[in-house]
N, C-alpha and C positions, 0 to 999 in steps of 0.2 A: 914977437918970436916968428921966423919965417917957417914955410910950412916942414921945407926938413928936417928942420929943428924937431917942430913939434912933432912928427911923424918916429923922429930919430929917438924921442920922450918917450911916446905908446912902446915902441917897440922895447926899449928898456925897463920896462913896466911888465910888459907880457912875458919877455922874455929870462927878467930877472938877471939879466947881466948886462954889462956895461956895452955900450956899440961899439966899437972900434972898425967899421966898414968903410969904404970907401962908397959914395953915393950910387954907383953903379956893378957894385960886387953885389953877387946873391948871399939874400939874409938865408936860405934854407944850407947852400954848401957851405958858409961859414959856420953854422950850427945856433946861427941863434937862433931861428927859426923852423918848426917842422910842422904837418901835417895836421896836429895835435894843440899848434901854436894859433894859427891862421884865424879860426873862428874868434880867436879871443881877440887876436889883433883886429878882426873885423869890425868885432862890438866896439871895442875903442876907439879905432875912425868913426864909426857910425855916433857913437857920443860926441866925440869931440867936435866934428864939424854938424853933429845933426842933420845928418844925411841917413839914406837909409840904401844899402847895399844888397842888392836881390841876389838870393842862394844861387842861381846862375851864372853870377859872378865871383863865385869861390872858387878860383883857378889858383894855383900859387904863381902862375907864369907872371899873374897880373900885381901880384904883391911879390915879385922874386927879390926888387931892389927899392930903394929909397925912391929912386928917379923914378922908375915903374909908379908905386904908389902916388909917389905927386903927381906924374900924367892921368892917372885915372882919375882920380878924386878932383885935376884940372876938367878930364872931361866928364863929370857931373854937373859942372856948375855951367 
């Protein structure tokens, strides 16, 4: 599974609804994601890739889109 897949997975998961975004649309203006959402999706990246995401990096600018998330989580490794 490539990673926006998997990415596209946690966030349907967290968010409890299906994705239908486009990889560069905001998850928060489309509603699947808010304020509320973020921490949890954070734990889930942080599970999934066993990674560990410092609360300095709880921006939504940084998880706003699919792409977004894959560059970050590209630039931890």
């Amino acid at each position: 599974m490539d990673k926006q897949a998997t990415i596209q997975r946690l966030i349907e998961a967290v968010s409890k609804k299906k994705v239908t975004v486009a990889p560069d649309e905001s998850l928060f203006d489309s509603g699947l994601l808010d304020s509320f959402a973020l921490p949890d999706l954070v734990a889930a990246l942080e599970q999934e890739y066993s990674i560990r995401i410092p609360d300095s990096d709880l921006n939504p600018r940084k998880f706003d889109t699919i792409e977004r998330i894959e560059a970050y989580l590209d630039s931890l490794s």
